[in-house]
N, C-alpha and C positions, 0 to 999 in steps of 0.2 A: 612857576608862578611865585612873584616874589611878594609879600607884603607889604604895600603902600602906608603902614601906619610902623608898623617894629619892621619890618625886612626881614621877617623870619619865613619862612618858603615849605613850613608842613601847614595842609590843611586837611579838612574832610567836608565831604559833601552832608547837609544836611536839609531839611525840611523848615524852614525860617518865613516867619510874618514881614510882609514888603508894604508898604504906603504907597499905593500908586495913584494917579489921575488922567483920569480919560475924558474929552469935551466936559471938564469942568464939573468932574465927578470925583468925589475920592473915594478908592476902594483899598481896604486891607488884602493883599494877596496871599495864599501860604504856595510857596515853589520854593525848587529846588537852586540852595547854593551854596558858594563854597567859604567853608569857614575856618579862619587862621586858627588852630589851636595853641597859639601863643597868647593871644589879645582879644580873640571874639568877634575881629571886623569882619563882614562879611563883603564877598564878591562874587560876580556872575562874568560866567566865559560866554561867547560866543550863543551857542545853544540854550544856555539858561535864560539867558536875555532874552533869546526868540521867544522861550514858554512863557513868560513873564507875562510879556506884549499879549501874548495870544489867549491866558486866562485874566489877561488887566480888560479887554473887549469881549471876552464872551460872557465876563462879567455884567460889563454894561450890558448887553443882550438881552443877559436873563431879566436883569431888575426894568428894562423898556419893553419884558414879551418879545423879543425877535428871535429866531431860531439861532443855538448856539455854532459854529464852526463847525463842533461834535454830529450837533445834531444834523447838517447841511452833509455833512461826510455821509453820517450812518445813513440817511435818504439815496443817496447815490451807491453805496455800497449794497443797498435793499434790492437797488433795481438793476444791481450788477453792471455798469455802466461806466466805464471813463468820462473822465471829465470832460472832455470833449461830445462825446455823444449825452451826455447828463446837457452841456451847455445846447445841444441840437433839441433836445427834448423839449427843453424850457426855451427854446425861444431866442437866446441872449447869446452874447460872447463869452469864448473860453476862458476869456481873461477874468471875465467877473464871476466865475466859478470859484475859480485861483485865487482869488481876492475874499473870497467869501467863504472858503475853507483855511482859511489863515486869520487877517488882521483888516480886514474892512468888513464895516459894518454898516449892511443892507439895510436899504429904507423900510416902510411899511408896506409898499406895491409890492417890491421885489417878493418880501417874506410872505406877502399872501399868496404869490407865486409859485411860491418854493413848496407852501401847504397844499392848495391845489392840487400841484401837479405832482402830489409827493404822499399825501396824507389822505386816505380814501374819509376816514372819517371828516375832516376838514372839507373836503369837496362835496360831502352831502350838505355838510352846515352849510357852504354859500349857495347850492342848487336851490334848497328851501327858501333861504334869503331872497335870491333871483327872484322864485315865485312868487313868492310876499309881496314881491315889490312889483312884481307886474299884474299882480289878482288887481282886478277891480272888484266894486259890489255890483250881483245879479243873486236870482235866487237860490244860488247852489251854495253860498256864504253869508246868508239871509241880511243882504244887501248890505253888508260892511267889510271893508278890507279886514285883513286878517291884521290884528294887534298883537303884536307880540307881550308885552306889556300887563298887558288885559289874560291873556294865555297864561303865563307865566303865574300871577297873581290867582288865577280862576284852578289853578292847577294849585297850588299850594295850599288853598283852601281845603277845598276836595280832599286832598291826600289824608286829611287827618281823618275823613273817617271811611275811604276807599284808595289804601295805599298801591294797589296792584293793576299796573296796566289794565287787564283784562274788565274792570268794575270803574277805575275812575274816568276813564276814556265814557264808558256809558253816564255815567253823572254825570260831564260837561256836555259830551249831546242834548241832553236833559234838560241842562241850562243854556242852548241857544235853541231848541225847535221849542220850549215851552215860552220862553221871554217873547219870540219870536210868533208863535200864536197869540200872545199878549198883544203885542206893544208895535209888530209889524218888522222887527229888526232883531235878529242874532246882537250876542253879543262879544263872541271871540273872532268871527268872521273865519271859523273852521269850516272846511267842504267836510262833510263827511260819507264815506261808500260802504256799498255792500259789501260785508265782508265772514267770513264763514262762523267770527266773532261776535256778528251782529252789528250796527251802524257804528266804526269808528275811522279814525282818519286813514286816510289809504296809504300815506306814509309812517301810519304810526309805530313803527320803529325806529323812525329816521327822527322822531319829535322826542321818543323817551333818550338816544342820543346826544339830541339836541341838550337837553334840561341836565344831561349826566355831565356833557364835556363843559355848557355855562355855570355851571356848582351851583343849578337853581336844587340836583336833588341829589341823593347817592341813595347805593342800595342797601337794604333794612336787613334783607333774608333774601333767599332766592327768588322771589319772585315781589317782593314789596320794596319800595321806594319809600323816604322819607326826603323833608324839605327840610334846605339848610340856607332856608331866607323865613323871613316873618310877612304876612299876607298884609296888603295896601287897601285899603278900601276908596282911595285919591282918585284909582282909573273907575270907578265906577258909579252911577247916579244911583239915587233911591231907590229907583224903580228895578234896575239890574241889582241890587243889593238884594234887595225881597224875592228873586228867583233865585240867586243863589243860596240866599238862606232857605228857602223851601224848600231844593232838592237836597242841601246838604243835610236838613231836617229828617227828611226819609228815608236817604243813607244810615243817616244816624241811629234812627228808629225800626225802622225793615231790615235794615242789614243790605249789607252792598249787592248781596247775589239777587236779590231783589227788584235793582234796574237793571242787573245785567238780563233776567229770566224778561222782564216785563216789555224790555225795548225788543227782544227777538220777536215780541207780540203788534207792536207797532205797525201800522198800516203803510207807514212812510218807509220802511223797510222790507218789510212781507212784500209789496208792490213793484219792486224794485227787482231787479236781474247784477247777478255777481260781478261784482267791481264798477257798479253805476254809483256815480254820483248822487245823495241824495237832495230832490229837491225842499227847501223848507218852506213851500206852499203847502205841503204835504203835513206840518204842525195843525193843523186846522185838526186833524184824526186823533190826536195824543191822548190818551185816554191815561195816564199816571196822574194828572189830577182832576 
C-alpha cells in the first residue's frame, strides 16, 4: 500500500474517528484504519470499509430503536439456527436475513417480527396489547376498556406509598371496585382474579414487566419498584381523583399491609373460586370504606 498523499508505504492499523452519513444522518464512527506514519492520512482496505458501512447502519438502528445487525445475529445464534431455517422461522426470505445481518436496514414491521419471534419478553408486551385492544367493557372490567394511560399514571401514584407488587396491585383494585361502587364505572378497566395473593390481575407479572421494559418503573430493592415518570392528573376527572386520593390516604395512614390483609376479607373475593375472574357488581359488598 502505497500513500496517496507523500508515497511513503509504512503504515499501522489504528482505532480513528470517521464522519459518516446514512439517509441524511450524520454519524461520527470510531473503526479501524490504516494509518501512514509518515503524514497521518488515513486509509481503509477492503474489510475496513465493510465494518465502517456496517457500524455507519447499526448506528442509525440504534438512535431509530431497530434491532442492531449484532443483535439480529445474537437472536439466531440463541436459537441455534442458520440463516436459512431462522429465515423459515420468521416467515421471509433468506435473502432478507443476509441483508439484515450486514447493511440493510429493516423497517418497523420487520423488527417487530424479529422481537416477537425472538424476544419472549417482547412477545408478552404485544400478547397484552392484543388484549387491550380486543377487551371491550362488560362487568369483569367495570365497564371500560383497559387504559393504559390511566394504569400507568394510577400506578405511579400508588407506588409512593405501596412500592411492592404484592400491596400496590391491592391499592389499584381498591381504586376501581370502590369508584366503581361509587359512580357505576372502574377506572383502569383492569380484570382482576382470584389469586392465592388475593384479587390481583391474572397476568400480573406480565404488567410489572410491562412497566420495567417501558421505563415507567425500575427496581428500589428486591422486592419494591420506584417510578421514574412524575404522575398526570390530565387522564383523570374529579371524581376518579377523590378515589384515588382516598385510597392512596389509607395506604398512607394504615400502612400498605393493610389493603393487602383487608381485600383477602372482601366478599367479591372470598366468593369467588381460584383463577375466576372477578365480577365488579360484586363492589356493592366493599366494606374498606
Amino acid at each position: 500500500m502505497i500513500c496517496l498523499k507523500c508515497e511513503k508505504n509504512k503504515f499501522i492499523e489504528k482505532k480513528v474517528k470517521i464522519e459518516q452519513e446514512f439517509r441524511e444522518k450524520k454519524f461520527i464512527i470510531i473503526s479501524e484504519a490504516m494509518v501512514c506514519l509518515n503524514c497521518g492520512q488515513e486509509f481503509l482496505n477492503d474489510e475496513q470499509a465493510n465494518v465502517l458501512r456496517k457500524k455507519t447502519v447499526d448506528q442509525y438502528r440504534l438512535l431509530n430503536g431497530l434491532l442492531t445487525s449484532v443483535q439480529i445475529k445474537s437472536y439466531r445464534d440463541n436459537l441455534k439456527m442458520s440463516q436459512a431455517t431462522f429465515a423459515d422461522y420468521l416467515g421471509v426470505g433468506v435473502a432478507s436475513v443476509k441483508r439484515w445481518e450486514t447493511y440493510f436496514v429493516q423497517d418497523k414491521s420487520q423488527d417487530d417480527l424479529l422481537r416477537i419471534k425472538c424476544d419472549p419478553d417482547f412477545a408478552d408486551i404485544n400478547a397484552l396489547e392484543v388484549r387491550w385492544a380486543l377487551d371491550q367493557p362488560d362487568e369483569y372490567n367495570g365497564y371500560k376498556k383497559f387504559d393504559i394511560d390511566v394504569f400507568r399514571n394510577v400506578l405511579i401514584r400508588i407506588l409512593e406509598v405501596a412500592p411492592s407488587p404484592l400491596f400496590f396491585f391491592k391499592a389499584i383494585f381498591y381504586i376501581d371496585f370502590v369508584h366503581f361502587k361509587n359512580f357505576g364505572k372502574g377506572i383502569t378497566g383492569m380484570k382482576y382474579a382470584c389469586l392465592q395473593y388475593g384479587p390481583i390481575p391474572k397476568d400480573y407479572e406480565k404488567l410489572i414487566k410491562y412497566a420495567q421494559v417501558k421505563g415507567w418503573v425500575s427496581k428500589l430493592s428486591t422486592h419494591d419498584l420506584k417510578a421514574n415518570l412524575n404522575f398526570d392528573e390530565k387522564f383523570f376527572s374529579t371524581d376518579e381523583m377523590t378515589t384515588i386520593d382516598s385510597i392512596y390516604d389509607i395506604a398512607k395512614k394504615k400502612g400498605r399491609k393493610f389493603l393487602f390483609n383487608r381485600s383477602h376479607e372482601e366478599a367479591a373475593f372470598k366468593s369467588c373460586h381460584f383463577l375466576d375472574v372477578l365480577n365488579y357488581k360484586d363492589s356493592k359488598k366493599i366494606k374498606l370504606l
